[in-house]
N, C-alpha and C positions, 0 to 999 in steps of 0.2 A: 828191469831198471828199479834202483830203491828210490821211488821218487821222496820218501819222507826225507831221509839223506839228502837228495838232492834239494827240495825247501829249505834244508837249512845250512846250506851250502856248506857243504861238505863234501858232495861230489858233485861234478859238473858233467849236464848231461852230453852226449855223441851233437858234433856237431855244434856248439855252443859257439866256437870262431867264426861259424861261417851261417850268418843268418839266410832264411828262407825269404822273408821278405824285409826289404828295406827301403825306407823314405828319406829324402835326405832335401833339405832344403824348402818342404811345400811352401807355395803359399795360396792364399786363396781369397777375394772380394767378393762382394756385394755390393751395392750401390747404398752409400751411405756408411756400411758395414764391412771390416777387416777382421774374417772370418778365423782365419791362419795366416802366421806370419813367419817363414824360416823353419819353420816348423821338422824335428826329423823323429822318424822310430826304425825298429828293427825287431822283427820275431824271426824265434831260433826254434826248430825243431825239436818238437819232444818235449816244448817248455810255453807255462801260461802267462800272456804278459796282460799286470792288469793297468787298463790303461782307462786315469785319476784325473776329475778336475771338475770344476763346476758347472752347473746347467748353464750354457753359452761360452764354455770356456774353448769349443771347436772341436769336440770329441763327434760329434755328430756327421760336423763336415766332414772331417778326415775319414771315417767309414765310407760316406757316400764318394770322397776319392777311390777309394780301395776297391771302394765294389762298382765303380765304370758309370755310377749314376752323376758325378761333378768333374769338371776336367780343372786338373790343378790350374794356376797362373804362372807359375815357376815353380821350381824344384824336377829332383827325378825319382822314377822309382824301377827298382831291380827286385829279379823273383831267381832266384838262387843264383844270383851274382850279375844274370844278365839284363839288359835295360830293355823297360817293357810298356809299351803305350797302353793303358787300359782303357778305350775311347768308350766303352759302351759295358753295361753290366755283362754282353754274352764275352765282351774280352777277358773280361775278369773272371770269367766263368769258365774262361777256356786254358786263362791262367790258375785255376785251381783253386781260387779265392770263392767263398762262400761263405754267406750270414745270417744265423740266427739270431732276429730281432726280440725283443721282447714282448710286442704283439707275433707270433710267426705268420708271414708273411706265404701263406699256406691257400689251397682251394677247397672248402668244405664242401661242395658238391663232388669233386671228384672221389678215387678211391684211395687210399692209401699206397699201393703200387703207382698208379698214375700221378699224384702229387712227386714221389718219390723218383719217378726217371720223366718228370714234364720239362718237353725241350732235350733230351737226347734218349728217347724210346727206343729198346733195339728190334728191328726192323727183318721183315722177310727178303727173300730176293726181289719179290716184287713192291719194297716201298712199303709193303704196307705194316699195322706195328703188327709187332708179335705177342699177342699177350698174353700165351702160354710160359714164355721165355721170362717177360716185364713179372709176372708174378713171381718165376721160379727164385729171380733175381731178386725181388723183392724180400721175398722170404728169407734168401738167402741172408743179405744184408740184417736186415732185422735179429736175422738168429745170432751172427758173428757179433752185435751190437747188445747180445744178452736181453732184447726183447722181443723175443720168437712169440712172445701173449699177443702179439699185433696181428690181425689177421690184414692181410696184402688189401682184400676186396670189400675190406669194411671201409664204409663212407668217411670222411676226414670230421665231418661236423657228427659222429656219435662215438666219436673221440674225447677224452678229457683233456686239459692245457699238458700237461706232463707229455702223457702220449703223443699230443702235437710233436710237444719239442723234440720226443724221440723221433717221430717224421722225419721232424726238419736235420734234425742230425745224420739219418740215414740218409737224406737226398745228399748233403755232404758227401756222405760217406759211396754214393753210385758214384759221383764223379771222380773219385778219387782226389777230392778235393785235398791240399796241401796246407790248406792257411784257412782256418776257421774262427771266422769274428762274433763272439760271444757279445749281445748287446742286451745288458740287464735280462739275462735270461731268466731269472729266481724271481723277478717280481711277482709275477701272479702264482707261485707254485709252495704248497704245502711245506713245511718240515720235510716231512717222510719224502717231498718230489725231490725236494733239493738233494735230499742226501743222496736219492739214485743218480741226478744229473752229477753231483760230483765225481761219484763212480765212474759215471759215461766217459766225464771229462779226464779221468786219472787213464780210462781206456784207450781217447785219443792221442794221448800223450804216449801212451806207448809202443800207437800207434805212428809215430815221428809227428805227427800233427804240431804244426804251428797255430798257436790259441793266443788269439787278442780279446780278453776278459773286461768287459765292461760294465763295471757294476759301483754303487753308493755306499753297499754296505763293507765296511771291512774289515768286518770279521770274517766274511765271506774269500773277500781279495787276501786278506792274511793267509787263511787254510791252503785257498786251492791256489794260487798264483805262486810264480816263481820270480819274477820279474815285476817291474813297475816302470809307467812312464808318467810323468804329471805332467797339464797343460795347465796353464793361469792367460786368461783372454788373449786367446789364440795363439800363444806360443808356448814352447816346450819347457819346462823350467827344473824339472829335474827327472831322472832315471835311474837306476842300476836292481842291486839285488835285494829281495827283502827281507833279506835273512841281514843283513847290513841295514836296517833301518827299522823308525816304530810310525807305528801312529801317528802320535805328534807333530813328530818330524815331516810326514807326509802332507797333515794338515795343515803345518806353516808353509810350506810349498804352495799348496792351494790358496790357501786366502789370507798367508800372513801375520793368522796367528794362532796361539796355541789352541789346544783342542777343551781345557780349563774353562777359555772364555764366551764358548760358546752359548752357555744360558748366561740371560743378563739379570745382573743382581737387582732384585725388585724384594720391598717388603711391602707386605700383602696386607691390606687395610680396607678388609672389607665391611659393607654397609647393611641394609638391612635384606630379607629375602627378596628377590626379585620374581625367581622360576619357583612355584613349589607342586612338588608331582607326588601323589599317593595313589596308591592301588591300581599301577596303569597294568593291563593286562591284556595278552593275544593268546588267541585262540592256539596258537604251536611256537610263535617265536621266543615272547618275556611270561613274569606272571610275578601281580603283586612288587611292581615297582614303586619306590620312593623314595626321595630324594627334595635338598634345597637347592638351590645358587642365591650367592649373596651377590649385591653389587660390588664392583669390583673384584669379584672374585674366578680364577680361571679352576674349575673343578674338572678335574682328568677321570676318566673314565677308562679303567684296565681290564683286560680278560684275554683269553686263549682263541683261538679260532673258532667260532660258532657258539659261541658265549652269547651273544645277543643283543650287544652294543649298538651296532648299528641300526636294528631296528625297531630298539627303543627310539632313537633318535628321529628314524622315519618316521613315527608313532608322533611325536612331539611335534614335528615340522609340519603335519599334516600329510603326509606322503602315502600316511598307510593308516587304515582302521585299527581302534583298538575297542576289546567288547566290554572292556568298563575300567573304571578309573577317573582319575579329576586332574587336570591339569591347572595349575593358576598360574596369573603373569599379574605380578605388582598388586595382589589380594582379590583380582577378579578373574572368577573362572571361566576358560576359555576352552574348547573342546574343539581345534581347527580340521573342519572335514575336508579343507583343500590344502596346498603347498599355499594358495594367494590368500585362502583366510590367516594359515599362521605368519605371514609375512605383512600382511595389512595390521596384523596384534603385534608385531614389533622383532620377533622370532625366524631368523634365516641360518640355513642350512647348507655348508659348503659340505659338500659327497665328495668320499674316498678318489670314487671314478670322475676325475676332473675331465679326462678326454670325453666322454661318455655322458653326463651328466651337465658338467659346470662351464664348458666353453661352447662355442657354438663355432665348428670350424668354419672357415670359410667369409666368417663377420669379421670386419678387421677392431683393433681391440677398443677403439673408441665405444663402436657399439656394441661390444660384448658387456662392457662395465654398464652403461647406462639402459639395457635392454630393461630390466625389474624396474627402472626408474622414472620413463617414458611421462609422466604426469607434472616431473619437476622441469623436464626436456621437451616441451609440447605446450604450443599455446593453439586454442581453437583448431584442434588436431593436427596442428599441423606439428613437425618436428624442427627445434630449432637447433641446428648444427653447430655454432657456438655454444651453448649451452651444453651440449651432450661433451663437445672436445674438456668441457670446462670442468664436468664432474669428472669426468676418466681422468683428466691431468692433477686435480687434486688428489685422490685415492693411488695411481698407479704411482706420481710422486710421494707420497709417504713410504710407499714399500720397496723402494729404489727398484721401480719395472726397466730392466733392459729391453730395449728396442730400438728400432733406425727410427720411431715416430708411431703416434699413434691409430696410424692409417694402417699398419702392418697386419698381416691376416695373422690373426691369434694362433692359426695352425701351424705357421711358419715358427714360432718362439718356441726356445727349450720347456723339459716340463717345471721346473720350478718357476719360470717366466708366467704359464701359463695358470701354472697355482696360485700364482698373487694378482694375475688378472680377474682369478674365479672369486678372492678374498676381498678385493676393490669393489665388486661389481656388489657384491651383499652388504659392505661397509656402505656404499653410496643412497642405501634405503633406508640410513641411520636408525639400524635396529636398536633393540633393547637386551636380546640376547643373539648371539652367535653362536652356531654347534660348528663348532670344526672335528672332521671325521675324517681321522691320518692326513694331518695338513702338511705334512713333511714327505709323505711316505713318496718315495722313487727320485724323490731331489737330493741335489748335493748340500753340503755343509754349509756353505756360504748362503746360498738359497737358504736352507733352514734358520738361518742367523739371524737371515732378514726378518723373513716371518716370527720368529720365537720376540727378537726387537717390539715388532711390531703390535705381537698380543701384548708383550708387558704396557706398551706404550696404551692401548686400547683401554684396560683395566686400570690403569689409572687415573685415565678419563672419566670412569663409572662405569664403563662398558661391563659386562659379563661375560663369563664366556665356558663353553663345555666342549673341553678338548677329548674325544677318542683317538686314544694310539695303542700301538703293538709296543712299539719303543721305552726300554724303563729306564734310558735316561731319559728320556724328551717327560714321560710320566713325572717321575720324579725331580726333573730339574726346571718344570715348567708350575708343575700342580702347587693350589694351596692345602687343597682337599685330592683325596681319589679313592672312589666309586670302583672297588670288584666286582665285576661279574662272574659268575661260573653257571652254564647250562638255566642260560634266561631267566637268573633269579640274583639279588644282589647277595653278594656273599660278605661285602665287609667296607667300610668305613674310615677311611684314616685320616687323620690332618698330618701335615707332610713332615713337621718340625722330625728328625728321627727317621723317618721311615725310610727300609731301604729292601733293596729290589729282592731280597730271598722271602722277606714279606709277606710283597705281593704279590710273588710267584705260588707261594704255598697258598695263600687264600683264593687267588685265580684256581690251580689243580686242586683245592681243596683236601689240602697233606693239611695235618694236624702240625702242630709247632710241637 
């Protein structure tokens, strides 16, 4: 199959008339919340649909229809033309349907073979498994999948995230799964991983695989996808081929408007130093750091993977030791040996890993925002509950938080949701500086619109602020200043007026101009 031909439609692949799986009508509630509305899709064999829309826009739900965990309200769905109840994940499983999350949804105690046929083991006469067979099979799969480097009996947790994801593609691949739901697979995974999963992914496809591609970035969705479907708050809004459509266009779809106005025009009128850091330095991660922040100023911080961005920043928040260096805040030096010293000095720290780090599942989002603030929400220890609802509803209204209310478990909310609950809750300790560390990263555009709104709105207030990103638009269409890193040392300085991304790519790889 010439799949590049077929991207750019020019040839259309076997079987294009007649989809693998099709949705037609969903729809789907919540209590307070209308999840999916009318909702339809259709994947075709041999071919990637990526399927586009904002954090909360029902991308979420509709997987958990497909894979047997939600039972629609209406609509119907058919698996190669026939109508098919998916009551429970093993239906869907027996339908051919299987998903690779973006966390993989994997058992690191077990083995690799056992991950890969867990729940249809093949078995002796007497019942019992066979695991001379589960290995040979194992093996097998892994090699036809071009990753025969996987030993069957090595544990799943002395695995890397890549390797995961080959697991979870090979467990696919035991069942002879027909319809594979790609869900932000490339989040966590290298360059050099990405490029192989795309490989994997060009191999499923030629493999007849029906691939439902869900992902933010779209350079990604442009490459490897052949198809698109966009949702806008819970209904389907547009579809077809992407060889027939741009960016743009996709973007208006999504939120309405062009993709131009996504940073918002601020002129930068900054005040005097606020942050100033010389000679910070770690025993293996920075060395000989220095830098200012002005008030009102948002200073971006750029580098490559393992540059050392982020644990400068840990360094700064008090997260992590460092063996010498001076930090100051507003002309007095402060030196935070905890996260609650530099947060008491005025300096809070939203982390990349928002799941991991910045929410606390399971606390519904009231008390997630006011948790660091408990002193302004507590009288004679005790907690007063008006109060706490009172700080969350100020902070989560300035960042336009969707939710049915703010009793909702933070866990339940998309991830861009849950990013502006992490940015509320450091905002309500009314710091003096903010580090945001890839405050966009895994959200969609809208989501990021909000928040990019929201720092300009910040900095104009006097706030300060030190944005880490991978991203050289957000870099560049956010920064006044921005800070290169390359191999834990600063490599260069710019003020933004001019600057533009081949730049800061050469000073990050450290290529001569």
């Amino acid at each position: 199959m010439d799949t590049t031909a077929q991207r750019n439609g020019t040839e259309r692949p076997q079987g294009l008339n007649a989809p693998r799986l099709t949705l037609a009508g969903i729809g789907k509630s919540f209590p307070g919340v209308r999840a999916l509305h009318d909702v339809s899709l259709s994947l075709y064999p041999g071919q990637v649909t990526a399927l586009i829309g904002e954090n909360g826009a029902g991308k979420s739900t509709l997987v958990k229809i497909m894979t047997g965990i939600y039972q629609p309200d209406s609509g119907s769905i058919a698996v190669d033309g026939s109508p098919v109840s998916l009551a429970s994940a093993h239906a869907a499983f027996a339908n051919g349907i299987t998903a690779i999350h973006q966390e993989t949804v994997l058992f690191d105690e077990l083995s690799v073979a056992e991950n890969i046929f867990l729940g249809h083991a093949p078995r002796t006469r007497l019942s019992l498994i066979d695991w001379s067979t589960m290995r040979a099979n194992a093996r097998e799969v892994l090699t036809t999948m071009q990753a025969g480097h996987i030993d069957p009996d090595t544990r799943l947790k002395d695995l890397g995230i890549a390797n995961k994801h080959l697991v979870a593609v090979a467990r696919a691949m035991s069942i002879d799964a027909s319809i594979v739901i790609m869900d932000e697979p490339t989040a966590a995974l290298s360059m050099k991983e990405i490029e192989e999963l795309f490989l994997l992914i060009e191999f499923l496809k030629g493999q007849g695989k029906a691939i439902l591609f869900i992902s933010h970035k779209f350079d990604e969705i442009f490459r490897i996808a052949d198809r698109y479907t966009v949702f806008r708050d819970g209904e389907m809004v547009g579809e077809g081929l992407l060889a027939d459509t741009s960016q743009n266009d996709i973007v208006k779809l999504m939120v309405g408007r062009s993709i131009d106005h996504i940073f918002p025009q601020r002129t930068a009128s900054l005040g005097n130093p606020v942050l100033e850091v010389e000679g910070l330095s770690h025993p293996t991660e920075f060395d000989d750091i220095g830098f200012s922040l002005h008030e009102g100023e948002i200073l971006g911080f750029y580098g490559l993977v393992g540059a050392g961005r982020s644990e400068v920043m840990q360094a700064i928040a008090g997260i992590t030791r460092v063996s010498r260096g001076t930090i100051s805040l507003e002309g007095k030096a402060i030196l935070p040996k905890s996260a609650a010293d530099a947060i008491n000095a005025g300096i809070v720290y939203v982390p990349e890993e928002r799941g991991k780090q910045g929410v606390v599942i399971g606390l519904p989002i009231f008390q997630n925002v006011s948790l660091p603030s408990l002193k302004r929400t507590s009288k004679s220890g005790l907690l007063r509950l008006a109060d706490e609802f009172a700080v969350a509803r100020k902070y989560t209204e300035r960042l336009d938080l969707r939710a049915s209310s703010l009793s909702q478990d933070v866990g339940t909310l998309s991830g861009g949701n849950q990013q502006k609950v992490v940015i509320a809750k450091w905002l309500a300790t009314q710091p003096k500086v903010i580090i945001l560390d890839e405050p966009t990263k895994g959200i969609d555009i809208g989501s990021k619109a909000a928040v990019h709104g929201f720092m300009a709105e910040l900095v104009a207030e006097g706030l300060s602020v030190i944005m880490v990103s991978s991203e050289l638009p957000e870099i560049l269409g956010m920064s006044d200043r921005v800070v290169v890193m390359r191999e834990g040392r600063i490599a260069a300085v710019y003020d933004n007026e001019g600057l533009d991304a081949e730049t800061l790519v050469r000073a990050a790889a450290g290529i001569a101009a």
